[in-house]
Structure formats: structure tokens, C-alpha cells
MILOVO-247655 format. One line per field, with one value per residue (C-alpha): residue number from 0; x, y, z. Coordinates in steps of 0.5 Angstrom, whole numbers, plus 500, padded with zeros to 3 digits. Layout:
N
num c(NUM_...)
px c(X_...)
py c(Y_...)
pz c(Z_...)
This chain:
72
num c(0_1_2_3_4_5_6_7_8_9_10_11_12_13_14_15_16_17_18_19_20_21_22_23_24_25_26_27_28_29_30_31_32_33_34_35_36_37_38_39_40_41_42_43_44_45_46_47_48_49_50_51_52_53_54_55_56_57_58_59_60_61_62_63_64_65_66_67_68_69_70_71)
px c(708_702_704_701_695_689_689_695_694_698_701_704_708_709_702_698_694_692_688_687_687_688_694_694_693_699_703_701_702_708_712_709_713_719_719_717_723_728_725_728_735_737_738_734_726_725_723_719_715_715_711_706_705_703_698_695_692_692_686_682_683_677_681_684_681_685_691_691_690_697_701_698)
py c(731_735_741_747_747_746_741_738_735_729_725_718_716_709_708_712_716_722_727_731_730_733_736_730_725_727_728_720_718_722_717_711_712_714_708_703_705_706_699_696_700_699_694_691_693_698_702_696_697_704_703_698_702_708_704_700_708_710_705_708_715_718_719_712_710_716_714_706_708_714_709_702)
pz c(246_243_238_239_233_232_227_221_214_214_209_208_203_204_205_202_207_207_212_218_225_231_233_239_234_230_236_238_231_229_236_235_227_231_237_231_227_234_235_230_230_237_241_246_247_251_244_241_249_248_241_245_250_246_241_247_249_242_241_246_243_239_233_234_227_223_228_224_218_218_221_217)
């Protein structure tokens, strides 16, 4: 789920990041904020799968760092 741009300015509010990242690290970061909150909304854990899933491949991605740190 990668927008179609260049690059993205993010910020996080309750966390206090700030800064740039791919459009495919923000596609990555911008679900793994979706899956965590759908996780403790629904029942059962396909969600909560989902969110690990996604970070266990968002650990090898070359903006892994910038990943962590929004969603931190």
C-alpha cells in the first residue's frame, strides 16, 4: 500500500516524531498504525497477526529505523 510520492513529511503527535520517509515506509508505517489500533478494537487476533506480520518485514526495510521511531 504504497502512495504514489516521492517522499512524506510525517508527524506523530503522541510520540513526538518528526521527519521524512519514503512513500513505501510511510505506507508501512501508516498500517502498522491501523492494524495496532484495529487490534485492540476487534475481537480475535487476526489484526494483532496482521501488525506482526508487517513489522517482522518492516525490520529488514532500509528505512527500518525511521519505521520505529513514528511508530514508537
Amino acid at each position: 500500500m504504497t502512495p504514489k510520492m516521492p517522499a512524506v513529511r510525517l508527524s506523530v503527535d503522541s510520540n513526538g516524531y518528526e521527519g521524512r520517509m519514503s512513500a513505501d515506509a510511510a505506507g508501512i508505517t501508516v498500517c502498522l498504525f491501523a492494524f495496532s489500533l484495529l487490534s485492540f478494537e476487534r475481537q480475535g487476533d487476526v489484526y494483532s497477526r496482521h501488525f506482526h506480520w508487517l513489522r517482522d518485514f518492516a525490520l529488514g526495510h532500509v528505512e527500518a529505523g525511521e519505521i520505529f521511531a513514528a511508530i514508537d
